[in-house]
N, C-alpha and C positions, 0 to 999 in steps of 0.2 A: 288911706284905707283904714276901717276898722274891722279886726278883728272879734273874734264870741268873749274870749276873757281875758283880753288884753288891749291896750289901746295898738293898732296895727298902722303903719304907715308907709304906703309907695311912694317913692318919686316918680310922678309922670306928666312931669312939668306943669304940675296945679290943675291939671286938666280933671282928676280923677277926686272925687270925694265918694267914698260908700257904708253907709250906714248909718255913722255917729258916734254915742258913747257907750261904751261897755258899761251895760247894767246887770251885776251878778252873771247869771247864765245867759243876757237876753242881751241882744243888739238894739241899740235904742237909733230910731230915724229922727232929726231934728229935735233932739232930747236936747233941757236946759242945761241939763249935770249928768253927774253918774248915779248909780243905781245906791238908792237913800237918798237923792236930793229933796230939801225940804221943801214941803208943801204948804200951804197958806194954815198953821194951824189954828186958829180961831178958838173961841167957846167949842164947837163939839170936839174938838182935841182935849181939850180938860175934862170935860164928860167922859171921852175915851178912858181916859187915863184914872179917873175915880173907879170906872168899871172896875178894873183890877183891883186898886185897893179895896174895894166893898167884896172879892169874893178871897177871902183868905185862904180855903180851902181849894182854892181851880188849882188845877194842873196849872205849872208854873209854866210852861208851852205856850199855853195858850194866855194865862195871866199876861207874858211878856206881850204876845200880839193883839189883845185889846187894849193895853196900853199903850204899845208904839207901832201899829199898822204899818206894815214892813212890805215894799217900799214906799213910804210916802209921796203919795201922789194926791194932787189937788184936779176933781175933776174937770173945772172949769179948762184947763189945758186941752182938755179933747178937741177942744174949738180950734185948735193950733198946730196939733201935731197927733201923730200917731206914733208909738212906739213901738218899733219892728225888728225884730229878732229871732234867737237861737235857744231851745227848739221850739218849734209848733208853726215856722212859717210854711205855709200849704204847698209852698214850691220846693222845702225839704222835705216835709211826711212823703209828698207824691214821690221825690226823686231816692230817697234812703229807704220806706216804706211798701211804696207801690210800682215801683221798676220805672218811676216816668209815665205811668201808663192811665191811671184813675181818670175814670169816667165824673169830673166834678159835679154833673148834669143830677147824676143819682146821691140820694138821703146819704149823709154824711152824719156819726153818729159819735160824738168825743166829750170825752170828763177832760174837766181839769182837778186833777186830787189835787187840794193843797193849793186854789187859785192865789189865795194872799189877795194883794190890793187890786190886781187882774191886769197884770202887764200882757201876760200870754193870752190869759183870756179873751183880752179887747182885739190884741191883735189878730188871732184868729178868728173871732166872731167879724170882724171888720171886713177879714181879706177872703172870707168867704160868700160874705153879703157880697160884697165888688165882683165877685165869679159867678155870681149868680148861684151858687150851691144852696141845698136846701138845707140845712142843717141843723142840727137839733143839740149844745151842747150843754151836758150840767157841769155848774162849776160846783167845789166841794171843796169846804176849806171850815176847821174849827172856831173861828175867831170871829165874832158878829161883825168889830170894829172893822176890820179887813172886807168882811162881805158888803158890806155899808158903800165905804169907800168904791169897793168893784161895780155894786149896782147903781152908783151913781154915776161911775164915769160911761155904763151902758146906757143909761137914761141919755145922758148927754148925746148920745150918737146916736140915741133911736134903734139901737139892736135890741131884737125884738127875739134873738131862736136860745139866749139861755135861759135856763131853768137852774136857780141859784135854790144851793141848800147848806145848812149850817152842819157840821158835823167830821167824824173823823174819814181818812182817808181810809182806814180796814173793813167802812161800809160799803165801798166800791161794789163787791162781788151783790151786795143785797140788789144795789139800782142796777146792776145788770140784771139780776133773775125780774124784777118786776119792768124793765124797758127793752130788757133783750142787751148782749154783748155789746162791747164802744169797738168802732173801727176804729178809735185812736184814742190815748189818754197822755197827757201830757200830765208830768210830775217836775217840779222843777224848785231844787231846795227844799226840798220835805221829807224825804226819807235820811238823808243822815241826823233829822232830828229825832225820828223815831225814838220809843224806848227800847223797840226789838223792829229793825228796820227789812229782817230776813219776814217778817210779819207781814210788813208793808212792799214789799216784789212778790210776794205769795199771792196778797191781795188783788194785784194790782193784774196781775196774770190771770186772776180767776175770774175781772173783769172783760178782760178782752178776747175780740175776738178772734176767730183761730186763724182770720189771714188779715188780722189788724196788726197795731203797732205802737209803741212807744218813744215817746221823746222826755231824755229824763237829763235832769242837771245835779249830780252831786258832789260834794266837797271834795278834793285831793288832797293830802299833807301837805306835799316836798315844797308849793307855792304857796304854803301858809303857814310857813317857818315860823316863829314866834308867837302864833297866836296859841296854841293849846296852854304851855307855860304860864303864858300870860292870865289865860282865861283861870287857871287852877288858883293863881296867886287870886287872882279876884275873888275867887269865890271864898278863900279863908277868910277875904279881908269883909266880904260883903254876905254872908250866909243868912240868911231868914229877913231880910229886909225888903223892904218893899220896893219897887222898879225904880222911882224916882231917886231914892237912898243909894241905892245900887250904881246908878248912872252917874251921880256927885261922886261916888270913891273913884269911879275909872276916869273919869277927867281927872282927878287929882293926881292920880297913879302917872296918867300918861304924862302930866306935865313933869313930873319929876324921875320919869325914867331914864336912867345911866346911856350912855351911848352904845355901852358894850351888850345892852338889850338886844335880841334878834327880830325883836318884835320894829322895834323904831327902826333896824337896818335892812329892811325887806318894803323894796322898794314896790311891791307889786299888792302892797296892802294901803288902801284908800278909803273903805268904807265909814270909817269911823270921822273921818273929815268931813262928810257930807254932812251929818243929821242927829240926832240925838239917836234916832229908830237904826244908823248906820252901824251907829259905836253901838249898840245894846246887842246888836245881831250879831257882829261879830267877837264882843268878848262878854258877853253876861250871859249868852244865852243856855240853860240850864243839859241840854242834852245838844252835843254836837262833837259825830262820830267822821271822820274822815275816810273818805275810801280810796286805797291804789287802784289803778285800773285792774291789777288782777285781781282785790276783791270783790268789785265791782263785777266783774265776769261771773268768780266765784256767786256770787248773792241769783246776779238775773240764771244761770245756771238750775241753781238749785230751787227757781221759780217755776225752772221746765221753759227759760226764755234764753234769748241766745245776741249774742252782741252785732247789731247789722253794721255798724261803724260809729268812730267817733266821729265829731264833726269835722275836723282840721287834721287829717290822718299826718300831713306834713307834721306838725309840731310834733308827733308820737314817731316820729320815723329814724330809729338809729342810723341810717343809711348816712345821714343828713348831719349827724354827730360827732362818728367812727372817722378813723383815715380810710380811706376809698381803697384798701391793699385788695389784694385776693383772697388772702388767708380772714380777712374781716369780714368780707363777704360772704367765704366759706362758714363761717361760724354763723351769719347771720340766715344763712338759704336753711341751716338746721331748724328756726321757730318757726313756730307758728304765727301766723300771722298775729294775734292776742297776743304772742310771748313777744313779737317783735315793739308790738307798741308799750307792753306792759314794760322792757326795757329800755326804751326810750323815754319815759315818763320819767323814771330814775335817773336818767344823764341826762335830762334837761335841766329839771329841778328847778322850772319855772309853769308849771301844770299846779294853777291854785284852785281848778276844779273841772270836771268832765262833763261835756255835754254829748250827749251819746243817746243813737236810736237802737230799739231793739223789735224784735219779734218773739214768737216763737221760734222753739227750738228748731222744729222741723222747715222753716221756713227761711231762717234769720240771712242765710247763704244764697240765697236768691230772692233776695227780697230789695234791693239797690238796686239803682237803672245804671247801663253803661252804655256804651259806641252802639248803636244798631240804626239801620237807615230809616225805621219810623221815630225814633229820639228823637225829643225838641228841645232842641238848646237856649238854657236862658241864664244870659251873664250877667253878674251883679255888677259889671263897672262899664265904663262905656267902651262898645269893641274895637273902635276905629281908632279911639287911644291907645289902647292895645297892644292892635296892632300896628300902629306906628311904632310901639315901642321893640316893639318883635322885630320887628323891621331894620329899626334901628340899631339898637343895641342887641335883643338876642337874651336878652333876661330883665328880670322884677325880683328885687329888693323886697322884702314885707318885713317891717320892725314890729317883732313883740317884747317892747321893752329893752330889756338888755341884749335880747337872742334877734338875731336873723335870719329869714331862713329865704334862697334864693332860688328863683324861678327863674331855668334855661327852656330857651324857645330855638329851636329851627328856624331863622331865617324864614327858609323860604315859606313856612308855615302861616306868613304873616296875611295873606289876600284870604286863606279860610278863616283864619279867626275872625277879621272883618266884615263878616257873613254873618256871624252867629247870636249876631241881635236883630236878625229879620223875621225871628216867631215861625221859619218853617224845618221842617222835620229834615237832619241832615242826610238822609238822601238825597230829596229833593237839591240842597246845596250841592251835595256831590256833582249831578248832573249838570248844575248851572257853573259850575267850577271844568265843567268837560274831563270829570273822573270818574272809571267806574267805585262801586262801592272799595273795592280793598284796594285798591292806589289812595283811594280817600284815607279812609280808615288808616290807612301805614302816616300817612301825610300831617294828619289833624291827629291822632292817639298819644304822641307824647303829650303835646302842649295841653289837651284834655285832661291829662293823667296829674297835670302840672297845678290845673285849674282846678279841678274837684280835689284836690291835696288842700289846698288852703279855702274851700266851701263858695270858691269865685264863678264856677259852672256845676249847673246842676240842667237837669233832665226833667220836662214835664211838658204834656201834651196838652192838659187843658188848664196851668196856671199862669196867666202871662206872668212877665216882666214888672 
């Protein structure tokens, strides 16, 4: 298995592959590498890269992404695979978003601020064409080079419902007053590069609409141990030079970094290995702010937006960390749920960044689907693997990295799980299982609770599988 920002891994005797490779915020399906893997760069790659040096005066944000188009991607690839991930797959918006419940039939209306090369954007404009949804999305993103890239790998696939525009992500609130409010905005690595990122959730809030939703991916510290350091030493060593100048001192730098670096002993840092566009992102890039979860909270908050969940609540779960006493328990039933993950963030200290939906404020708390008998349940791995393994053993292992974190199953719970890749609404299961609704519901609710803790089941009436 893979995990959103980590490579993840079950044992369930080879039977089980899901996803791919972690790219940044995004789960890639049948991706060659990870997120930065190099793309065929040719003659328009040097054209790219002249762009920046001919405007001395750009904003150096964007200077960095006409020169190294982040993640590089070669569109000719579309022909081969699709890149599928975390946030903005239609089967999370629906189940974190819309209770499970959206009607995909009706106009569907989503920005992407800050598309970049269009990982998100392809894939949602992809998996809504395949739903038949009518959809209408603009991508928004400052960087030509980037938008180039996005609109070619649309061309490739024949998506025909965005509407690509060049510009900053605080024009958001304008294209809603002239298209009317976004049911959805996807933002993902772009606001911790902001100059004032409190700007940029203001914004992004005054886009949407009032029973829409966001899917937002931002930086965390405590799992990007050594790079701030790093990035500060770079910048005395490299100040007012140009991209490519800049990218020759940090290969140099790195090859002769000491062991006792924190940066070379943080084993959950990879980008820079991939790409020249990998290594620039992660330590040249001119403005990059980190956020704890409870800043995070703090920022969407004071947007008037409200946190609906992280993606992997397991990874945030001190329950999962703590000794299982009573007295730890007692301390932990005292937070709030935000305080409880906001402290599990800190004792993991392997969270190198959040992927996280939101709402409004007035909405954010019921805005997640859970257990009801019109739910449709749709598992990312296959169920009858599953539940063999339920069966057998009674728990799932999931490697992120150094940390594991373990999924216990009931037994007997093992003949409903094996159900829940049949696409109908677990009522209907109940009844074919010869249970009423709350014999169900007791029966199948831990192992669900188990499943949507690591983003394995999710809830959606009209997104298949």
């Amino acid at each position: 298995l893979q995990g959103a920002s980590s490579a993840l891994r079950a044992n369930l005797g080879g039977s089980l592959r899901w996803r791919g490779v972690a790219i940044g915020g995004r789960r890639a399906a049948a991706a060659p590498a990870s997120r930065g893997v190099p793309a065929h760069p040719g003659a328009s790659r040097l054209d790219l890269r002249a762009r920046g040096r001919d405007h001395p005066v750009m904003d150096p944000v964007r200077a960095q992404y006409e020169a190294y188009p982040y993640p590089e991607r070669d569109p000719a690839d579309e022909a081969r695979r699709l890149i599928v991930g975390s946030p903005s797959h239609p089967q999370e918006i629906d189940h974190f978003l819309f209770r499970g419940r959206r009607d995909w039939s009706r106009p569907f209306r989503a920005l992407v601020a800050g598309g970049g090369t269009g990982d998100g954007l392809i894939m949602l404009a992809q998996l809504l064409a395949d739903a038949g949804c009518p959809a209408e999305i603009t991508y928004l993103d400052l960087s030509e080079a980037s938008r180039a890239v996005a609109q070619a790998r649309a061309a490739a696939r024949g998506l025909t419902s965005i509407d690509f525009r060049t510009g900053d992500l605080l024009e958001a609130p304008r294209l809603a007053e002239a298209g009317g409010p976004f049911d959805y905005i996807d933002c993902c690595g772009v606001l911790h590069h902001l100059p004032d990122p409190q700007a940029g959730f203001d914004a992004l809030s005054a886009a949407l609409a009032e029973d829409g939703g966001l899917g937002l991916m931002v930086y965390a510290p405590w799992g990007r141990t050594g790079v701030y350091p790093l990035q500060e030493a770079l910048r005395v060593l490299s100040a007012g030079e140009a991209p490519e100048a800049k990218l020759r001192v940090a290969q140099a730098v790195l090859e002769s970094l000491p062991e006792s670096n924190w940066f070379g002993r943080n084993p959950l840092l990879s980008d820079h290995r991939a790409s020249d566009a990998g290594l620039y992102d992660l330590l040249l890039h001119d403005r990059d702010r980190p956020f704890t979860l409870e800043a995070l909270c703090e920022a969407l908050q004071s947007a008037g937006l409200g946190l609906v969940s992280v993606l992997e609540p397991a990874r945030y779960d001190p329950a999962r960390l703590l000794p299982a006493t009573e007295d730890m328990r007692a301390r932990l039933k005292a937070l709030s749920q935000a305080e409880r993950w906001a402290l599990g963030e800190r004792l993991a200290g392997d969270i190198r960044l959040h992927v996280v939906y939101a709402a409004k404020s007035a909405r954010a708390g019921k805005a997640m689907a859970g257990l009801a008998p019109d739910a449709v349940p749709r598992l990312a791995v296959d169920p009858r693997a599953l539940a063999k393994r339920a069966a057998e053993r009674g728990d799932l292992r999931i490697s992120y990295g150094a940390r594991a974190i373990d999924l216990t199953f009931d037994k007997r719970a093992a003949p409903l799980i094996a159900r829940l890749g049949d696409g109908r609404p677990l009522g209907d299961l109940a009844r074919a299982a010869g249970l009423d609704w709350l014999a169900y519901a007791q029966a199948l609710g831990p192992a669900a609770r188990e499943l949507t803790a690591v983003n394995l089941l999710r809830f959606s009436q009209g997104v298949p599988s």
